[in-house]
Backbone as JSON Lines, residues from 0, in Angstrom:
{"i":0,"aa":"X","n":[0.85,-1.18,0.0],"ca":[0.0,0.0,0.0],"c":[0.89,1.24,0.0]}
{"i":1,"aa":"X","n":[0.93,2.44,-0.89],"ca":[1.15,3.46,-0.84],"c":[1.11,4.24,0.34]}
{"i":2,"aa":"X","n":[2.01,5.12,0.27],"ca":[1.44,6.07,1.86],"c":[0.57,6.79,1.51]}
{"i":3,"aa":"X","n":[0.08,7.29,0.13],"ca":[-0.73,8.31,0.28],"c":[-2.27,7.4,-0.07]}
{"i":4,"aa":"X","n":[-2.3,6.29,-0.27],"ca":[-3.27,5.24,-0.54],"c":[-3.94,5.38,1.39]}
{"i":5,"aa":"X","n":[-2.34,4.98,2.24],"ca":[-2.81,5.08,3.67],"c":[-3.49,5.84,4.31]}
{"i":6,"aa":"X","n":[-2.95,6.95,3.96],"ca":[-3.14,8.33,4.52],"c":[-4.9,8.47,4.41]}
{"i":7,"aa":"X","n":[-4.98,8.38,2.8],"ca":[-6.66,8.51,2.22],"c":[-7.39,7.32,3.54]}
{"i":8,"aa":"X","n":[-6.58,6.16,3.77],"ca":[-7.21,5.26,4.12],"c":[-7.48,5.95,5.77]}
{"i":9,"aa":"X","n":[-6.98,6.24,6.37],"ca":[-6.92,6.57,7.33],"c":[-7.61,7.68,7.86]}
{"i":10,"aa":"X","n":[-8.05,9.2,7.02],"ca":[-8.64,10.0,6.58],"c":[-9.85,9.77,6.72]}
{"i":11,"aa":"X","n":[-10.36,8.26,5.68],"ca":[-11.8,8.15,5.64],"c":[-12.1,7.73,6.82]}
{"i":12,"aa":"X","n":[-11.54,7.07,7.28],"ca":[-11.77,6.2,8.58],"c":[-11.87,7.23,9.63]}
{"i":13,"aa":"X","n":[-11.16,8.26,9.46],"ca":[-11.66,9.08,10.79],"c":[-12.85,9.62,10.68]}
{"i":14,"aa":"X","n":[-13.25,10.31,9.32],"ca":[-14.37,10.99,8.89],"c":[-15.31,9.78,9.09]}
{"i":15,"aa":"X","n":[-15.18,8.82,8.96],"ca":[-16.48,7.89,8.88],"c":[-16.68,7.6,10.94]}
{"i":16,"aa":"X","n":[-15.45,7.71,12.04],"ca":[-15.8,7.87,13.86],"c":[-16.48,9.22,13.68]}
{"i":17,"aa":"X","n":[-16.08,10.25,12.67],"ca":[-16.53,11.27,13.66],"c":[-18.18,11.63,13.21]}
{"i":18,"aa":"X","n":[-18.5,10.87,12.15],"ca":[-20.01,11.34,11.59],"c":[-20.31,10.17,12.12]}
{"i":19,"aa":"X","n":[-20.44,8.93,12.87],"ca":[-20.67,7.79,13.25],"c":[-21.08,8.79,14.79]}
{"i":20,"aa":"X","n":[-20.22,9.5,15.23],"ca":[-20.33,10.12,16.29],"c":[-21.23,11.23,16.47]}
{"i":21,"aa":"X","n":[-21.46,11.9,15.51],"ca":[-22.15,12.75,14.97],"c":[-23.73,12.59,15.25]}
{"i":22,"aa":"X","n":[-23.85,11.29,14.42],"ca":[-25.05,10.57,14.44],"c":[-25.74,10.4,15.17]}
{"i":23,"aa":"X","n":[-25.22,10.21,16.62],"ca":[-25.57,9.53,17.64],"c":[-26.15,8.23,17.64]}
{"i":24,"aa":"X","n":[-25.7,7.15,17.4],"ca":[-26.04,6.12,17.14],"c":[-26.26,5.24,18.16]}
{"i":25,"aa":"X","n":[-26.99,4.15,18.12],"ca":[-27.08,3.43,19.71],"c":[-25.79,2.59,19.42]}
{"i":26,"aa":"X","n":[-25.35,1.98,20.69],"ca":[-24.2,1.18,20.37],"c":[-24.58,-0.06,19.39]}
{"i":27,"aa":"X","n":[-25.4,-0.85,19.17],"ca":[-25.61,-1.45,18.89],"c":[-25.96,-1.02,16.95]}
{"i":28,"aa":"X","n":[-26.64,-0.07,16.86],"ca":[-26.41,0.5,15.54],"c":[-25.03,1.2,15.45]}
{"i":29,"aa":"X","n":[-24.54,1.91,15.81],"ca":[-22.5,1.59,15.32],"c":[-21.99,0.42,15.14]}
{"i":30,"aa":"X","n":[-22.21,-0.84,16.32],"ca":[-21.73,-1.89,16.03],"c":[-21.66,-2.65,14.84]}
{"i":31,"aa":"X","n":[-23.6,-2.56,14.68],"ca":[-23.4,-3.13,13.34],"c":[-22.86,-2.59,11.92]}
{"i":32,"aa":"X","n":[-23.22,-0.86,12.29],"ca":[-23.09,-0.77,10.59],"c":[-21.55,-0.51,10.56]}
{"i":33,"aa":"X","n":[-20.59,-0.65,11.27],"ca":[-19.23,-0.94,11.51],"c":[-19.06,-2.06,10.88]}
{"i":34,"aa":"X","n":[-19.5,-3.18,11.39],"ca":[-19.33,-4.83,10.95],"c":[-19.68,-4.86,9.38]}
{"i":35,"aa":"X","n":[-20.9,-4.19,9.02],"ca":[-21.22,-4.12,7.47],"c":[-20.01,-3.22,6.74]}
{"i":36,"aa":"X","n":[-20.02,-2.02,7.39],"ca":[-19.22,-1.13,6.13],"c":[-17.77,-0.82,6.53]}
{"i":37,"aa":"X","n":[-16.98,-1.37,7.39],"ca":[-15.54,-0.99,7.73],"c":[-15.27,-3.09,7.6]}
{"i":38,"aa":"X","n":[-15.64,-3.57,8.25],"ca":[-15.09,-5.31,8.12],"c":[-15.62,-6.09,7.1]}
{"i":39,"aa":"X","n":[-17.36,-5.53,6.5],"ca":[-17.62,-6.17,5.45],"c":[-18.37,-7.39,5.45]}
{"i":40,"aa":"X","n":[-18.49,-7.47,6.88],"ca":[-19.8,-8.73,6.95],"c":[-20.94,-8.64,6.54]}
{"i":41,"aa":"X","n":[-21.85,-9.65,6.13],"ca":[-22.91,-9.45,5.78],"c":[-23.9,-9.38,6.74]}
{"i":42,"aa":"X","n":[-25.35,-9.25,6.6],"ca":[-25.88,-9.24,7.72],"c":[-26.14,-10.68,8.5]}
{"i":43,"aa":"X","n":[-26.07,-11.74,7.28],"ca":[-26.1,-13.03,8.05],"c":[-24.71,-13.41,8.9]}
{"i":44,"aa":"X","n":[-23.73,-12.93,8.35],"ca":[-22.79,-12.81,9.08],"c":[-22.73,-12.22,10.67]}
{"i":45,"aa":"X","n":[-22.81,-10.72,10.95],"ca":[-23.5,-10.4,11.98],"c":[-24.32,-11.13,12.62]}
{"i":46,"aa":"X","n":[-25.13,-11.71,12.2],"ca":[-26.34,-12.28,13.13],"c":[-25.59,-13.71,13.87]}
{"i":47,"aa":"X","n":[-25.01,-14.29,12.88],"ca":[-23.88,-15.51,13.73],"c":[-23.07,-14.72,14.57]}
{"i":48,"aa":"X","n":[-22.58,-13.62,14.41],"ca":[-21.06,-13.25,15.51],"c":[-21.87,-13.36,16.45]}
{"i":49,"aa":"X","n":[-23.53,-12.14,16.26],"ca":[-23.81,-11.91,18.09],"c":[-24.74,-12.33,18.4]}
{"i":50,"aa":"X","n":[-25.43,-13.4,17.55],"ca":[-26.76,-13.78,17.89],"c":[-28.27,-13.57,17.92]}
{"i":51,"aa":"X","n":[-27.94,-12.71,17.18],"ca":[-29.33,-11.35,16.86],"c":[-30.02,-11.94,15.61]}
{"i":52,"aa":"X","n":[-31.37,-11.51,15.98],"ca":[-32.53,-11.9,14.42],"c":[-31.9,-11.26,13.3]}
{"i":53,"aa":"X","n":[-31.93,-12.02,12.28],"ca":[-31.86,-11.31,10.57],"c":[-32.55,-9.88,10.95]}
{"i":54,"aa":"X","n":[-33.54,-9.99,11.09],"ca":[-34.36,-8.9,11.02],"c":[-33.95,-7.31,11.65]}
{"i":55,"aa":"X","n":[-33.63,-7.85,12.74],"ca":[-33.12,-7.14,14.12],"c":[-31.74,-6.14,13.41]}
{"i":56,"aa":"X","n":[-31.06,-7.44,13.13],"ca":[-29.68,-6.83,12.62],"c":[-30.07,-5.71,11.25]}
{"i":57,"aa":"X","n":[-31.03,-6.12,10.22],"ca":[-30.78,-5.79,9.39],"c":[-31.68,-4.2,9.58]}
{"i":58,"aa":"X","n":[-32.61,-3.66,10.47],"ca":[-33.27,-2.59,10.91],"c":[-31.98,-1.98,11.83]}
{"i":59,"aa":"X","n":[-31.14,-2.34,12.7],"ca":[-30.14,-1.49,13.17],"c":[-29.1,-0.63,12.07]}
{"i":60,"aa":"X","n":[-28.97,-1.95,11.14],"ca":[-28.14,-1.49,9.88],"c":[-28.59,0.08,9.11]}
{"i":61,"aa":"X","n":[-30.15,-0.4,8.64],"ca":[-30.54,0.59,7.78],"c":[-31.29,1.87,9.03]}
{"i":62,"aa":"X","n":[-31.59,1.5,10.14],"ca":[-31.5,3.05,10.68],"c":[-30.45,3.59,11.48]}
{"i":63,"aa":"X","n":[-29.39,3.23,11.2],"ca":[-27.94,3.91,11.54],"c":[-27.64,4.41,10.22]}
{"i":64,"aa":"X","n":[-27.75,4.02,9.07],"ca":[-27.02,4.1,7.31],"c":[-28.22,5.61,7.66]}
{"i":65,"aa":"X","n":[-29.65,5.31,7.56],"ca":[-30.12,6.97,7.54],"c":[-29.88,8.03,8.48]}
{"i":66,"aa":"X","n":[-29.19,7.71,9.37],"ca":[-29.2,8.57,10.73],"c":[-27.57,9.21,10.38]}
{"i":67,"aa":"X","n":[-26.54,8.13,9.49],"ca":[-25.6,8.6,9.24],"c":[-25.68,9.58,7.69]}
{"i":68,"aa":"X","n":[-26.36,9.28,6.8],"ca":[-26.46,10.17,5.66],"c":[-27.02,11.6,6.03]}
{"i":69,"aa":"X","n":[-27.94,11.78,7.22],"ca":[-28.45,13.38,7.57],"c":[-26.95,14.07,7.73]}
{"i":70,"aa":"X","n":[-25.85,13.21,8.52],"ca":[-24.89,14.29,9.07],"c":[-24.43,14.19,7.59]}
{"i":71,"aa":"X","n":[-23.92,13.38,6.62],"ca":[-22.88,14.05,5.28],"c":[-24.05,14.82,4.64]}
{"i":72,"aa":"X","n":[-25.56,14.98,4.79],"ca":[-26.03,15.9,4.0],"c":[-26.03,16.86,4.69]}
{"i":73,"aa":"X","n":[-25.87,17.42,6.09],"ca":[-25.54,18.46,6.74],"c":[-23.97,18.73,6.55]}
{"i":74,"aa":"X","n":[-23.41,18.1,6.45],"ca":[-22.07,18.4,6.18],"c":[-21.61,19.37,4.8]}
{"i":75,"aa":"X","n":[-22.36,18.44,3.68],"ca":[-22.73,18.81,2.49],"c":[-23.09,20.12,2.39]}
{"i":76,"aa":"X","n":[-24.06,20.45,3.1],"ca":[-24.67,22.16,2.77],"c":[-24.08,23.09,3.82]}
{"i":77,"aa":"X","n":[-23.15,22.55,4.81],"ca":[-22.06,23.7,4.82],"c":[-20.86,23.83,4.37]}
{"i":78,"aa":"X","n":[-20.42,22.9,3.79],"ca":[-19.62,23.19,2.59],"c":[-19.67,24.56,1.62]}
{"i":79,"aa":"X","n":[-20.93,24.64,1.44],"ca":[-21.47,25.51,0.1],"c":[-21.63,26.44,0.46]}
């Protein structure tokens, strides 16, 4: 890996704690949408690590993913 490949890598990764933080997310919605979008598990995956319904997992997923898109669209319009 490049350093400046790292750097980017490292960059996103902070921007993605601090709007994760932003969000206010329950722990359990960080957890997961961490496991989905930084490690890449699926949701059936998740549901084996911690034991949680398909269902369960997959509603923490998608209302953390909308709770996290308000802050980059707030982010977004102060940019401008």
């Amino acid at each position: 890996m490049k350093i400046c490949d790292l750097a980017e890598a490292i960059a996103d990764k902070l921007t993605l704690e601090q709007a994760l933080t932003e969000a206010k997310l329950t722990n359990r919605q960080r957890l997961f949408l961490w496991e989905r979008l930084v490690n890449g598990h699926t949701v059936g995956d998740i549901e084996a690590l911690y034991g949680v319904a398909h269902a369960t997992v997959s509603e923490h997923i998608i209302v953390a993913a909308k709770k996290l898109m308000k802050v980059y669209i707030k982010w977004e319009r102060s940019e401008k």
